[in-house]
Phi, psi and omega in degrees: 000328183285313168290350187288320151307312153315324187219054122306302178283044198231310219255331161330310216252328180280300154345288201281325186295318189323306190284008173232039149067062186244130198255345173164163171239180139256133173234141157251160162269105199190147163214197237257358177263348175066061171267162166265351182227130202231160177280147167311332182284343207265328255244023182321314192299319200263000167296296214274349154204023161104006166276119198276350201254153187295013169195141142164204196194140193248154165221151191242101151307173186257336184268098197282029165270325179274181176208124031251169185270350165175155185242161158230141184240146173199162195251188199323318198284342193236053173282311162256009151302311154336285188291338186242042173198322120255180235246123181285354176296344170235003182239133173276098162282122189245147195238152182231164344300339166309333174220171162240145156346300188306294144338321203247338136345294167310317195260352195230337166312097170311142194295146181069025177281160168283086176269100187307161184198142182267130169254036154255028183206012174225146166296179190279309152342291194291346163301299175287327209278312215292326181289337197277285178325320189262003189273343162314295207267351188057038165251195194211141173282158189203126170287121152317143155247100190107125172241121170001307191298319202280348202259308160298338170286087181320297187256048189273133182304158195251163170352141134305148177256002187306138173323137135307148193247170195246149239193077217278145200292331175306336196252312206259013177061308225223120201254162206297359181304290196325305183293321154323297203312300202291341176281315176321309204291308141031266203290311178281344134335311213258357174074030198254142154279328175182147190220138191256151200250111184254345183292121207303311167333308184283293179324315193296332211249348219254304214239007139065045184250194149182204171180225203194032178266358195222099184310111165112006190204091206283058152286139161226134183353090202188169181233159175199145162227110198240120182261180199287314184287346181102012154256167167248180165245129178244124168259131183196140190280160212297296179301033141262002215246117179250143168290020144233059189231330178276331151293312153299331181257003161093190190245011197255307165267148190254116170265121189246189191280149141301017165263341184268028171284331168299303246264350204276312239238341151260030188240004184249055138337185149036016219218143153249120188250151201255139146236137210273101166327315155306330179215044159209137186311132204272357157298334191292324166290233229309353161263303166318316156295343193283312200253031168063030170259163196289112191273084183267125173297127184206137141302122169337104164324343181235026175293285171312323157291003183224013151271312204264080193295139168297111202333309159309333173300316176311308172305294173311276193310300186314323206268357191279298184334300181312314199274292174261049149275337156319281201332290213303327183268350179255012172242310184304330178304286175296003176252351152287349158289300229243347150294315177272028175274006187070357180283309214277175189236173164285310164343285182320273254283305168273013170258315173301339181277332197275336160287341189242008153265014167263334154256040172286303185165213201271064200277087171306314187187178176271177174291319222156141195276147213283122168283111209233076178235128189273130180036262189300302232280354176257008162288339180267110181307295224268004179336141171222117180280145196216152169304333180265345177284327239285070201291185160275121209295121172278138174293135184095018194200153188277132170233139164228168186219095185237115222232178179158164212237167172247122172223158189288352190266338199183132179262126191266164145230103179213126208250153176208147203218109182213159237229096198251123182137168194267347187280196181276108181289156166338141157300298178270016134317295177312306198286303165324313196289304157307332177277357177276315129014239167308356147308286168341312220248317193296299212286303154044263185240045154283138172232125178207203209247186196297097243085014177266145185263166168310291175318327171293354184243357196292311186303359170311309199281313196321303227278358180267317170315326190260034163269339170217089167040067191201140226214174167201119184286050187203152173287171191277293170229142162235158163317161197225164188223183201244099172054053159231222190271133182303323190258090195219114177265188037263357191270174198182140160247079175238183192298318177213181185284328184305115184051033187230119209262122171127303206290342184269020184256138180299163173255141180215124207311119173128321189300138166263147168230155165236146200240119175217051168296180200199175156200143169248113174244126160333120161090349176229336179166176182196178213185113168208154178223133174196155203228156180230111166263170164260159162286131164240153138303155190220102203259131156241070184006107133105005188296120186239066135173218172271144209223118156233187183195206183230154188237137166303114187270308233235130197227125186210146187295160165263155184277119182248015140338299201260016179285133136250098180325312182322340165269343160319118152291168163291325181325294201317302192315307216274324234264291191302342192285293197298331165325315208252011169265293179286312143338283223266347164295330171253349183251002188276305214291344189263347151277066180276329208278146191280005168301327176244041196280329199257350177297320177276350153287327162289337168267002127342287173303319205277002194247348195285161199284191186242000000 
């Protein structure tokens, strides 16, 4: 029934394209904002063919005799979500970075075709990479007015109206005057006049606002035009605008409708404006060029001041950590009861962690919907559970779970990978499972010197797996944001700068990360551990020059079943006693209640040294 369903809208879309005389489209998982996580109305990829994971991209030709008639690209983390979710009798599956959207355009776009694109939903780049490709073939890209997918999807949900929220300066250190401020100042270096900011995460961070329009990511629906004098433009729609949301931002900034934003946006006529390539939309660019203002490619300005958090920000990840490293040790506790009985489910499983970080604290929403996967299903990084995926944790077999929380004080991420049933796990579970380990634990407690990149450091994680031929298709770390986005750059820990966003930026003290290597083996399990550190200083007698390292965010026992001590240094040895020392020093206190006696007794054990 589902495909069949898909490809009724397959056949929907293919239609609707016929009549606006188009040879073909592209949908991305994207909305007018370039997020990685979209509102339900945004949510196009996975209407038309059932793919659940947060990137990739579909391109649909109109003539469905040829072949292939369509593709899907997804990079490494969703190679098999991909294949269990859509359907390959009508999708060419494509893995990126080896191919592209663009790249498969070139080569497969019948010659002198039309190819449709929203170009509210694509960057300014993948515009030029596509137009560059197809021009090979002598076809042409062509912006939609209105996108297709929107014209057939019968029940698609509209915006959210939910309020925008005030975002309190206790929380956010630093008040949104200030931060204007510091753009102004920017804006008048650079000889700019205005810059427009569309990235939702950057408004939130700018205006010290947030909201609930986009799940698992407390952002709300809006545009800022930040001018050279310190004031701004917020376009947002009107039933978001509460009075104290209108007090909070003061007489400096002007709130106007989302609908006047072309319109906001053609009044910089003549006026030079900085716009971020990366995180704005090739309409914004073609309207701006449109009214003759001077278009300067920049980075969003407020990327880099909202990666390098402020002490209070710092603090607040610290008191978020603390409050769910509870949630986490009181679900690892209950799932060493209540696992090997074979009852529990992936389902169950993320709905019991989602209880109990809900009686934690002040738990706004989750971080990402909780990666919940039992044996094959945890061969998927990016696994996403459904009623129809959902299996049962078996005894005797590996689960992993990776999960996090939104609290106004921090945003959490922390994967724990254990081992359910009394027996003896696999040697090579066990042998896996350590080398990921010692990944964890290298980038840990690395130390190096100041300019140094995520890239320069991914091999840490890396090098005991690939001492025997053994590899994980994922970055290593990415930025984390403070009751923003799990996923937030500009730092990144991956393999290299080529073509990998994040990796050529250096790390700086204040910036959060999360060090999560892994191993997958297809069709039987997979295994990742993660932790969210801070960049610190790092003071040495005699240094010669400045030195950091990482301070340990986030604290939950490890499955320590599945260590083979035999792999082990002693560094390793000394890194899990004190790790799991400092576990049981910030969460045993908060199992005081007698409710939680057997839970502190059991991390107790799981805390004792090896």
């Amino acid at each position: 029934m589902l495909m069949n369903t898909h490809e009724a809208r397959l056949d929907a879309l293919r239609q609707e394209l016929k009549s606006r005389g188009l040879d073909g489209f592209v949908i991305p998982i994207s909305d007018e904002h370039m997020s990685e996580y979209v509102g339900a109305y945004a949510q196009r990829l996975a209407w038309l063919t059932g793919f659940g994971g947060s990137a990739g991209t579909a391109v649909v030709l109109t003539d469905s005799t040829l072949s292939p008639a369509a593709a899907m690209f997804v990079d490494g983390r969703y190679t098999l979500q991909v294949r269990e979710q859509v359907d390959g009798k009508f999708y060419a599956y494509e893995s990126v970075p080896q191919t592209s959207a663009a790249r498969w355009l070139g080569e497969n776009a019948p010659k002198g075709a039309k190819i449709g694109y929203d170009a509210w939903l694509h960057g300014s780049k993948w515009v030029e990479a596509a137009q560059a490709a197809l021009a090979a073939r002598g076809a042409t890209l062509v912006p939609v007015d209105g996108n297709p997918i929107d014209a057939v999807w019968q029940d698609q949900p509209e915006p959210s109206p939910a309020p925008a929220l005030v975002h309190d300066d206790k929380f956010a250190g630093e008040s949104s005057k200030a931060k204007r401020a510091a753009v102004s100042e920017w804006l008048t270096a650079q000889g700019l006049d205005a810059t427009v900011i569309s990235a939702l995460d950057s408004i939130a961070w700018l205006l010290n606002l947030r909201g609930t329009d986009v799940e698992r990511t407390p952002v709300a629906l809006s545009y800022v035009v930040a001018h050279a004098d310190g004031t701004a433009d917020l376009y947002i729609a009107d039933e978001k605008v509460t009075a104290d949301l209108r007090q909070h931002l003061g007489n400096a900034v002007t709130v106007k409708a989302r609908a006047d934003f072309v319109a906001g946006l053609q009044t910089l006529a003549g006026k030079r404006v900085s716009v971020d390539p990366d995180n704005a939309v090739a309409a914004i660019f073609e309207t701006l060029k449109g009214v003759n203002a001077t278009v300067v490619e920049n980075r969003d300005p407020t990327i880099l001041p909202k990666a390098v958090k402020n002490a209070v920000e710092q603090q607040g990840q610290r008191d978020a950590q603390a409050i769910d490293g509870v949630a986490m040790t009181r679900f690892l506790h209950w799932l060493s009861v209540e696992g090997p009985k074979g009852e529990v489910t992936e389902m169950s499983a993320a709905a019991k962690l989602l209880e109990f970080r809900q009686r934690c604290g002040d738990l706004r929403d989750l971080s990402f919907d909780t990666i919940s996967g039992a044996g094959p299903n945890a061969a998927s990084p990016h696994y996403r559970v459904s009623d129809e995926s959902s299996l049962t944790l078996v005894p005797e077999s590996v689960y992993l779970v990776d999960s996090g929380g939104q609290y106004p004080c921090g945003t959490t991420d922390i994967t724990r990978t254990v081992w359910i049933g009394n027996g003896t796990p696999l040697a090579e579970v066990k042998d896996r499972f350590t080398r990921v380990l010692k990944g964890t634990i290298a980038i840990d407690r690395a130390v190096f010197p100041k300019g140094t990149t995520g890239s320069q450091l991914d091999v840490l994680a890396r090098q005991f797996l690939w001492s025997v031929g053994l590899d994980y298709a994922h970055g290593t770390g990415h930025g984390v944001g403070s009751f923003l986005s799990v996923h937030e750059g500009p730092q990144r820990i991956a393999k290299s700068a080529g073509g990998q966003a994040g990796t050529a930026q250096d790390l700086i003290p204040g910036m959060i990360l999360s060090d999560e290597p892994g191993y997958y083996k297809a069709g039987e399990y997979g295994i990742r551990i993660e932790n969210l550190v801070l960049v610190v200083k790092r003071e040495f007698p005699g240094a010669d020059g400045e030195y950091y390292g990482f301070e340990t965010l986030t604290f939950a026992p490890i499955e320590r079943r599945l260590v083979d001590t035999a792999l082990f240094t002693a560094d390793e040895t000394a890194w899990w006693n004190a790790y799991h020392a400092r576990v049981l020093q910030v969460i045993g206190p908060q199992l005081s209640g007698a409710d939680d006696a057997a839970t502190l007794e059991w991390l107790e054990a799981q805390c004792r040294p090896f």
